[in-house]
N, C-alpha and C positions, 0 to 999 in steps of 0.2 A: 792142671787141676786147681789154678790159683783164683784169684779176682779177675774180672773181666779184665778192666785197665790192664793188669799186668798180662794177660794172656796174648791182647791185644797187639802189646811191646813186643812180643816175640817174634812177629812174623818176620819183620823188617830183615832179623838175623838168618830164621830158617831161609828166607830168600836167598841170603846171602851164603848160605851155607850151599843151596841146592846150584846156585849160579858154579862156584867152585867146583861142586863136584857132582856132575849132572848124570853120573851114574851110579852115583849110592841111593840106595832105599832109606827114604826118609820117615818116619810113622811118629805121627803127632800123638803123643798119649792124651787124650782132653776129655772134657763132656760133650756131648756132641750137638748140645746146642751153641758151641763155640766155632764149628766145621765153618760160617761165613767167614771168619776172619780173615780164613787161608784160603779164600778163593783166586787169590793173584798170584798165589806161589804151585805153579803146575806141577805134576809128579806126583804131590805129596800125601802118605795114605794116614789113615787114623785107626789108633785103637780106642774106641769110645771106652770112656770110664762109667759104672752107676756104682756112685760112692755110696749112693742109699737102699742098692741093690744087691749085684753079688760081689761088690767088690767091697762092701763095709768092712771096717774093720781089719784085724791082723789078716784073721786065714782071707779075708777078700783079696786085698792088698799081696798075698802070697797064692792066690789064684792068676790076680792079673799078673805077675811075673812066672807065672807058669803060661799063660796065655804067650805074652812075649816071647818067651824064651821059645814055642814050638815055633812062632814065625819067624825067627831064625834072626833075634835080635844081636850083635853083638858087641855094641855101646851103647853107654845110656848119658845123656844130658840132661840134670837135674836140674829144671831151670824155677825150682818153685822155693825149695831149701823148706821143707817143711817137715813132721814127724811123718804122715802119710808118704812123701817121696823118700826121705831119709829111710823107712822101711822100703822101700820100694828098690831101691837103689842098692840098698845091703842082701835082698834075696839074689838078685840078676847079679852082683858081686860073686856069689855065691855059686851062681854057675858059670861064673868066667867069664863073665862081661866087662869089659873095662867100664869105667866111669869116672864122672864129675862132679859135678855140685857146685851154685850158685853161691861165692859172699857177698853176703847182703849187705854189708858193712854196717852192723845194728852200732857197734860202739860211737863211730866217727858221725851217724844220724843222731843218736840221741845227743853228741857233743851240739851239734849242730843248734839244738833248744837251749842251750845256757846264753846267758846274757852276753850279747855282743859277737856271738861266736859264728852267726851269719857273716859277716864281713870278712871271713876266712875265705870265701869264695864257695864254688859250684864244685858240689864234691861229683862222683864220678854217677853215670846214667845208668838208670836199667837195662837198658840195651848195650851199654858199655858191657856191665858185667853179665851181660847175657853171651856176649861175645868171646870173654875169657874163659866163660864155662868150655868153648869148643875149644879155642886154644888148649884148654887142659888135658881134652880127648887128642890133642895132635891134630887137629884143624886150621887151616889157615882157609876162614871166609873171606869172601870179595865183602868189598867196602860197602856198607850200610847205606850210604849216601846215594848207592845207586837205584835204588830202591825206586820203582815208578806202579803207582798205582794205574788201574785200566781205569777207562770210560764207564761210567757207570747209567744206564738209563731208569730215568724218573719210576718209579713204584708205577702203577700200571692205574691204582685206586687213584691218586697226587694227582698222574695227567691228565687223565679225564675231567676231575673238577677243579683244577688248577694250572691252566698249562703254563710252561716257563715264563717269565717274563716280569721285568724289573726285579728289583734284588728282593731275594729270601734268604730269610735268617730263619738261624735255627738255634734254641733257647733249651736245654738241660740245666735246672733248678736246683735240681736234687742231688745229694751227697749222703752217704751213709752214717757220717758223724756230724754234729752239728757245728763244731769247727770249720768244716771243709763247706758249709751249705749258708748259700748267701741269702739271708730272710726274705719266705715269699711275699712281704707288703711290699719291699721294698721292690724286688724283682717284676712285681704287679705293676705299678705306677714305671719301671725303666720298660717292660713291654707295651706298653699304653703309647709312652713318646716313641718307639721304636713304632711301631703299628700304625704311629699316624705320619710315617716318612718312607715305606716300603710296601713292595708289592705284599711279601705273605709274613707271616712268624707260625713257625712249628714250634710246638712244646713236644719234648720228649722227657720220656722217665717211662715208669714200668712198677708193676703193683696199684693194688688199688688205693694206698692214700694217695700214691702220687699222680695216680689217674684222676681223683677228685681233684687235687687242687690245679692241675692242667684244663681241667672243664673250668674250672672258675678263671682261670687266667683268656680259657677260649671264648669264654663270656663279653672279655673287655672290650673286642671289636670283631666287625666282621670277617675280616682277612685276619684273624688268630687261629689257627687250629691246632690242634690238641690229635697227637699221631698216638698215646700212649692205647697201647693194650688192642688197636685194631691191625697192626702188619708184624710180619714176621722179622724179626734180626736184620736176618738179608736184606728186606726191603728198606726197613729204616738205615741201613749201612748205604744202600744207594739214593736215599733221599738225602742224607749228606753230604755224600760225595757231589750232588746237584746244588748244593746251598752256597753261599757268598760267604757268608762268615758262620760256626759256631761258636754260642756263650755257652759257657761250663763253668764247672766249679775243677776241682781238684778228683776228679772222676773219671769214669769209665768213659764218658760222651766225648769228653777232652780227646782219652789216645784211639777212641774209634775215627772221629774225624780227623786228627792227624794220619790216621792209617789212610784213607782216601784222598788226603792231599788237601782238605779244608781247611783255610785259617779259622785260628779258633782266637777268639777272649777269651780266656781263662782270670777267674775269683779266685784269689787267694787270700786265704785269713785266718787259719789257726799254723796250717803248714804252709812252707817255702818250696819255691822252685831248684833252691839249690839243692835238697833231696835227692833229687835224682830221676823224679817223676813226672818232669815235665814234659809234655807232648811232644813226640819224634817229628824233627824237621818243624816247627814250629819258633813264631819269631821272637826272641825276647819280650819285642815292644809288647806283644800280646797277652803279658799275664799284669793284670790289673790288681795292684796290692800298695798298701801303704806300712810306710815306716815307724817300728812301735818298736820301741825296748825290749815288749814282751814276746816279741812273733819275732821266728817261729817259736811259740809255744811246746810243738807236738810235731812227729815227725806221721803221725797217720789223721791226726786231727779228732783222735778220742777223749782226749784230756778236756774236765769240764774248765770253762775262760774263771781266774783267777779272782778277774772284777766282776764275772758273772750278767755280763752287758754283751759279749761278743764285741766290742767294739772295733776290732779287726777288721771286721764286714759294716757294721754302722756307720764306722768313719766312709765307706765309699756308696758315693749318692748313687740315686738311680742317674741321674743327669749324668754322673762318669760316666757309667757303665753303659749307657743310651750312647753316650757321644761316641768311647771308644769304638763301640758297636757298628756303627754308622761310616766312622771313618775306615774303619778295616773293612767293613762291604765294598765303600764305593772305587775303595783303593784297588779291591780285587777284581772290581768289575771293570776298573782301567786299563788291568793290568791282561786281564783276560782279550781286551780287543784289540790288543799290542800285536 
């Protein structure tokens, strides 16, 4: 029930949980526009959530664990840590469920934002503590690492008027705080150089500001095209999985294309990598950020910038972010004919 990105982090462990024990019944509690994520992990059933439905609220929330509890729940994995799950958790307590619940480590994140306290190093992953959640039900999953996404084939709309060929990139702009969101002039002018060195660029994002400012960036050349608001989840999860490199910010675009096995660039500029959120299976060299006293600022990237410049994201030109770009394509398309 949480943010995409983080919904996203979970499969990797349910895999790993369903490999281990490939006769328990598994049931994803989500919204069931998130049902792509787990299309690589077989077996696994859902109980769709409507938060703005009949599940709103207490007695919603104490209907869906009346739901659960007749399919014949008898653990729960908390892996959201929120007041809606924390209710959620204490009803199915309630009728003898065992249970968990996800530390999120808020104190040792926010230490993380005081000056200098980055250099402490890379505290522990979302998927780490997604993993101890089941250690705490008595689980011992198979290792994360083994994790292999499928073959995914091109969107069906993509192959027709694009079919494969020389490298595509694929460009997510957008970020929900403007900490985490790398300015679209400046992203303008790094798609422009990107554009005039490769076969295709996709814009993705979702909603309609972000569908405008995708048309104005599909504007800048012919081979830009702008995926927002014409294909389904699923579809743009398989144009991904098709792409050379993903650009992101500190986002959902980021752990979706880690989930299909896409390198990703990754912006970073109000928050840090060492969080905990950085993209599963994903290469260090790939997150593009420079070194400022004040960063990380924020450990979600909601806090407004102190000098009120962003200069976290200003200091890195479009030319980096063109060049890294470029270079983790042609790296992957080397690596692919290997």
């Amino acid at each position: 029930m949480s943010a995409m990105g983080d919904v996203a982090m979970t499969v990797p462990v349910v895999a790993a949980v369903r490999r281990a024990y490939p006769e328990m019944r598994i049931t994803v509690v989500t919204r069931p526009f998130f049902r792509p994520f787990f299309a690589d992990v077989e077996g696994v059933e859902f109980a769709d959530v409507e938060l703005k439905g009949r599940h709103k609220g207490v007695d919603g929330i104490r209907l869906l664990a009346d739901e659960l509890a007749a399919e014949g729940v008898d653990a729960v994995a908390d892996l959201h840590g929120v007041l809606r799950s924390h209710l959620l958790r204490s009803f199915m307590a309630l009728k003898g469920c065992a249970t968990a619940r996800i530390r999120k480590g808020r104190i040792e994140k926010r230490q993380l934002t005081r000056k200098g306290a980055v250099h402490s190093g890379q505290l522990r992953t979302s998927i780490e503590r997604y993993t101890e959640v089941m250690h705490r039900l008595g689980l011992e999953p198979d290792s994360v690492d083994r994790w292999q996404p499928s073959e995914r084939n091109i969107p069906e709309a993509i192959r027709l008027h694009a079919p494969k060929g020389g490298v595509w990139i694929g460009v997510s702009p957008f970020a929900m705080h403007r900490g985490k969101a790398y300015p679209l002039e400046l992203m303008e002018r790094a798609v422009e150089i990107m554009a005039s060195q490769v076969e295709r660029v996709f814009i993705f994002g979702g909603g309609e500001q972000e569908k405008q400012a995708a048309q104005r960036m599909e504007s800048l050349a012919g081979n830009v095209h702008s995926v927002v608001g014409v294909m389904s989840l699923s579809d743009e999860i398989d144009l991904m999985a098709n792409l050379d490199v993903m650009v992101a910010m500190d986002s959902s675009a980021m752990h979706m294309s880690s989930l299909v096995g896409t390198p990703v660039v990754s912006i970073w500029g109000a928050t840090h990598p060492y969080a905990g959120f950085y993209g599963f299976g994903q290469s260090p060299d790939g997150a593009l950020q420079v070194d400022m006293e004040c960063r990380p600022c924020s450990v979600f990237g909601n806090k407004p910038c102190k000098w009120g410049d962003y200069r976290c994201m200003t200091s890195i030109s479009p030319e980096m972010v063109a060049r890294k770009v470029l270079d983790t394509a042609h790296q992957h398309v080397s690596n692919e004919k290997k």
